[in-house]
N, C-alpha and C positions, 0 to 999 in steps of 0.2 A: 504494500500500500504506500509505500516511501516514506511513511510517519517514522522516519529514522529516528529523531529529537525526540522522540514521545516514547520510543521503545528502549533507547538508552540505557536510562535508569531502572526499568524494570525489569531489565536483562543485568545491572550489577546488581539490584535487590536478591533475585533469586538466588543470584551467584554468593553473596554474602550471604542470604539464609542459611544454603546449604552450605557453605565453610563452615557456618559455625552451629549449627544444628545438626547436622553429618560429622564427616569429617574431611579437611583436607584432599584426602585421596580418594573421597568416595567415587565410583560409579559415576553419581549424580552429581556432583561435585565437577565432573568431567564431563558432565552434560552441559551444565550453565558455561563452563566456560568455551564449549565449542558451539554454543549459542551464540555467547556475546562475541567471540571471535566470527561468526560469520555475517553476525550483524556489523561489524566493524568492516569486513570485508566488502560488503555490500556497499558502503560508504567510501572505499576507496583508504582508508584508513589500515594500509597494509603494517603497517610495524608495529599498530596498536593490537591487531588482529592475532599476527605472528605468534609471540610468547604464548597467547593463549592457549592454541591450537597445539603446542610444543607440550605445557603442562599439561594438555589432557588426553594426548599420548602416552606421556611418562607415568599417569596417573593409570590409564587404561590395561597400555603394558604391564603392569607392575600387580594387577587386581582381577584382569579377566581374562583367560585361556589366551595363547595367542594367534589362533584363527578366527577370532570375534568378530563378530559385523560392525559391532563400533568403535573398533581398534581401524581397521578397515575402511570404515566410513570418515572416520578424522582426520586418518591418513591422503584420504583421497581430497579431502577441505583444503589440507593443508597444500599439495600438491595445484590445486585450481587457486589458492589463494597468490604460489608463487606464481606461476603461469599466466595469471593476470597483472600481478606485477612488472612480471617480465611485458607483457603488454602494452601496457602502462609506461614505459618507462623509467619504472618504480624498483629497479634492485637494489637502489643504493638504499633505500628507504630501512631492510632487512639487516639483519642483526648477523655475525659473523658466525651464529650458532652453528654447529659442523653437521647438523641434519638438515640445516636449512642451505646452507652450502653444497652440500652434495647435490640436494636437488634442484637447486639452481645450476650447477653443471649438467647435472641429468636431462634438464628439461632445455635447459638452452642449446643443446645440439639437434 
């Protein structure tokens, strides 16, 4: 709907409920933040997006078998998030993280 400004904060609310009602590393914990990371992505806001998508990875891997559909599906976020960057003309934007590096070589060839 493009009410990006309106969804914002109810995409860090969530995200802060479940830190601190959850935990940390939950599951759902790794939901809000690959929420608020694609809402970010959607906005064009790739470096604010990045870290997100990175923690809820680490988070995923770390909690749920590793053939998971939402190990998988993050993976794939993260992948369309550099990809559009790369688009963009947005790599510098990106963080030296060495997962995000890699596929930034990966995808730029």
């Amino acid at each position: 709907m493009g009410c990006y400004a309106d969804a914002e904060p109810l995409y860090q609310r969530s995200l802060h409920l479940r830190e601190t009602q959850l935990e940390a590393d939950h599951p759902d914990t790794a939901s809000s933040l690959n929420n608020l990371a694609g809402l970010y992505e959607s906005m064009g806001r790739y470096a604010e997006a990045e870290p997100l998508y990175l923690r809820a990875i680490a988070i995923l891997t770390n909690v749920l078998l590793e053939n998971h559909p939402y190990i998988q599906g993050t993976w794939d976020n993260l992948r369309d998030l550099i990809q559009q960057a790369i688009q963009q003309g947005q790599t510098a934007t990106l963080s030296p993280h060495p997962t995000t590096q890699a596929l930034l070589r990966e995808l730029a060839l």
